[in-house]
Phi, psi and omega in degrees: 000344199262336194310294167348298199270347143330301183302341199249351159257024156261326155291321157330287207293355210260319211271335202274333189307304174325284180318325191276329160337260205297335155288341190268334192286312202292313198307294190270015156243344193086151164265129186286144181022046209272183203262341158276139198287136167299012175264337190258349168308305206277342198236140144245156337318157163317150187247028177266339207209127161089053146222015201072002156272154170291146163319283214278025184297291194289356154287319158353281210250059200260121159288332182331329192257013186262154215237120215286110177053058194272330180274335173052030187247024164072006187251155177054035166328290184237137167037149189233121163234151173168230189228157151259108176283353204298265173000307191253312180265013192022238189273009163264069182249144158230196176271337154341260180334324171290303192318292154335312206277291179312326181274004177258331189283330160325266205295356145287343166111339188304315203289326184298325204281339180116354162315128144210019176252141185244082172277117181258114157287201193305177204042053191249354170235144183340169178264020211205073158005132151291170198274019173255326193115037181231156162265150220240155146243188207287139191295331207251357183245356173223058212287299189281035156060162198265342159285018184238016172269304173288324172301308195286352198245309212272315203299327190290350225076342166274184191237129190252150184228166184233179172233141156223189188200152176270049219174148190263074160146105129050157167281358195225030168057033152260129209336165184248136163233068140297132172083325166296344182344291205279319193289315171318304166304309174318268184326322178305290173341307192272334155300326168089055164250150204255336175212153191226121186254140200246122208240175195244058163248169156083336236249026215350066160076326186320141155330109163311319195308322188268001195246346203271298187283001165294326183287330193299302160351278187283014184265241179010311192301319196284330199114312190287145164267147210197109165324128180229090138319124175227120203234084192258356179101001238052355205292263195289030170040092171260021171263336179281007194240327213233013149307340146286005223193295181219169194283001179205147174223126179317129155280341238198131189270200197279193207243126147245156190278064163244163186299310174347295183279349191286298196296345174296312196300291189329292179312340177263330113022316172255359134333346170224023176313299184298013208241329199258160163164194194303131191134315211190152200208102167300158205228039182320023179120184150245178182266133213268000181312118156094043167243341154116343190283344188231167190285190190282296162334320191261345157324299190299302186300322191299322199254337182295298190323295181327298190305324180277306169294018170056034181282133157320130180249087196261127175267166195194039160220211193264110167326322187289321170261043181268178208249164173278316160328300158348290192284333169259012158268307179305316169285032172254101164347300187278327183300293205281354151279346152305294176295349195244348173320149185284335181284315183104020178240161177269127186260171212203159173289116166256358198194111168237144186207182183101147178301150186011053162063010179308319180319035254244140168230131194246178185187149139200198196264138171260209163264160201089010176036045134288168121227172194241136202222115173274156145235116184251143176242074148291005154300144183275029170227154153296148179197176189294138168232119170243147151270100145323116206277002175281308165332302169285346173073040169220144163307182194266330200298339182304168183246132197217131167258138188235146166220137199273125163291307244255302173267036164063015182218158168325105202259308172220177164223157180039090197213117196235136187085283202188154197206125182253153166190138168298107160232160207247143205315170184005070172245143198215068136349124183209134197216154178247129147260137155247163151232137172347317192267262248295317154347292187297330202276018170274325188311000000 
């Protein structure tokens, strides 16, 4: 008998040993498609059942295909925020100008907000290699070089970021480092630069699959931890690839600043909603907010969107000269607590009326057994927006308290069925739901 009972805890102790294998493994590779959601991972209770959601909540909001740290390089928990120089000064960038810059997100307060990556895009290096093979930057626009730029940026607290392209050359005809990979990443590395965006111009025909992750490597290789953005444009659908390969990836070819090109992006942009969280990012672009092509109205809706689909919030004017309008669409504290929430899901369109489908409620899940509910009006007149509460993945009966982002308050409490608002064209309405039981289960 006793012998027995050895045999049968020794199997015991053997199965549990199995088991703790395949959690430590499955953890540290991430799961590929896998079938529990990432709203039920990150939150208990689940987040389908005993808060008033729906059976059809995690189809609503499917997380499945996205695959948990597969770069795993501890970076981009949330969103990547910060400046761009592209959008407003394309290639009249100087170190002046960064400098200037890191000190306007200082002194307007954006960096306490989480603006803190300060990224010089393209031309910032010479038109040429040195005669060792390294790149240099341009002498008469970077005289003091880009490691004493990263010291004055690090000295701010902030984080400076570069360009490169997977191609043998820059988009703006400056060497490339394809093939270049490792002395390149060394050098970035030996700069103290924290991030990095790597663009598709140039690309001799080569695969992105095969072109992306040798850099991803030497990045890795180098020691430094290092953002690796990757701005293939969308072309090979890189959310289906490239969530192993860099911490954010372009959905999308670029953004200009007209309503036109912001609402084209935003929809190819949510084609790929299950695909993103912590870890990895679709990437629509950066933002064209306070650049003059589109109204105040069409800003706002440009940043609630950005912000709900958990899109990098990249600025992408001139910081040092901005409008008030300008400064109060980028600071807004509860939008960019949307975009910075901890659960990590991309929220997405669930609801369209209206002529060609202008009428839009976009929604997903926050933490706190929330959601965040857009009413976008692309129409050209004002009108009525309603959200279902079916629509939304809540039974209709829960009971919901709403709060208005945009004027900072409360709006209703026990709010049932459906909930309407008058929004004005191309305007963008942005509300947190709570429901009434998820409240209490907080006491």
């Amino acid at each position: 008998m006793g012998r027995e009972t050895m045999k049968m805890k020794k199997k015991i102790i053997f199965s549990v040993y199995i088991v703790i294998v395949l959690i430590v493994w499955l953890t540290d590779v991430g799961i590929e498609g896998r079938e529990v959601s990432v709203v039920v991972k990150h939150e208990k209770p689940s987040s389908g059942f005993g808060f008033g959601f729906t059976k059809s909540f995690n189809s609503i909001y499917d997380t499945s295909r996205y695959g948990i740290f597969q770069l795993n390089n501890g970076l981009a928990l949330t969103p990547q925020m910060g400046w761009n120089s592209w959008n407003f000064f394309a290639c009249n960038i100087t170190e002046d100008l960064i400098r200037e810059t890191a000190d306007a997100l200082i002194s307007t307060g954006l960096a306490d907000l989480g603006y803190v990556y300060v990224n010089i895009d393209d031309c910032w290096s010479a038109a040429s290699r040195n005669s060792e093979g390294q790149l240099v930057p341009d002498p008469n626009a970077f005289p003091s070089g880009i490691k004493a730029l990263a010291d004055y940026v690090h000295g701010k607290g902030l984080k400076l970021g570069i360009y490169s392209d997977a191609g043998a050359f820059t988009c703006q005809v400056r060497p490339g480092s394809l093939f270049h990979e490792i002395d390149d990443s060394q050098l970035f590395a030996s700069w103290d630069v924290d991030y990095l965006k790597y663009d598709n111009c140039f690309n001799l025909g080569i695969d992105p699959k095969n072109r992306y992750p040798p850099m991803r490597d030497a990045l890795n290789a180098t020691g430094r931890t290092i953002f690796y953005s990757l701005c293939e444009w969308g072309v090979e659908d890189p959310a289906l690839w490239a969530r192993g390969v860099g911490n954010s990836w372009r959905t999308t070819d670029d953004i200009n600043d007209t309503w036109a090109s912001m609402t084209t992006i935003a929809d190819l942009n949510n084609k790929w909603a299950s695909y993103a969280g912590p870890g990895g990012w679709n990437d629509p672009d950066m933002l064209e907010v306070g650049n003059g092509g589109m109204t105040y109205l069409e800003y706002r809706a440009h940043f609630c969107i950005w912000a709900l689909m958990k899109a990098p919030l990249l600025v992408g004017c001139d910081v040092r000269n901005m409008t008030a309008e300008t400064f109060e669409i980028l600071s807004n504290k509860e939008v960019i607590a949307v975009n910075q929430d901890s659960l990590g899901v991309q929220g997405r369109k669930v609801h369209v009326a209206g002529e060609e489908n202008c009428l839009q409620v976009w929604a997903g899940p926050l933490s706190g057994n929330r959601l965040v509910v857009a009413f976008w009006n692309r129409c050209s007149r004002a009108a009525t927006i309603t959200a279902k509460w079916e629509a939304l993945g809540l039974e209709s009966s829960t009971s919901v308290s709403i709060r208005d982002l945009w004027q900072h308050k409360d709006l209703k409490e026990n709010v049932v069925a459906s909930f309407s608002a008058e929004v004005d064209s191309h305007d963008c309405h942005m509300y947190t739901f709570t429901p009434e039981t998820a409240a209490l289960s907080e006491i």
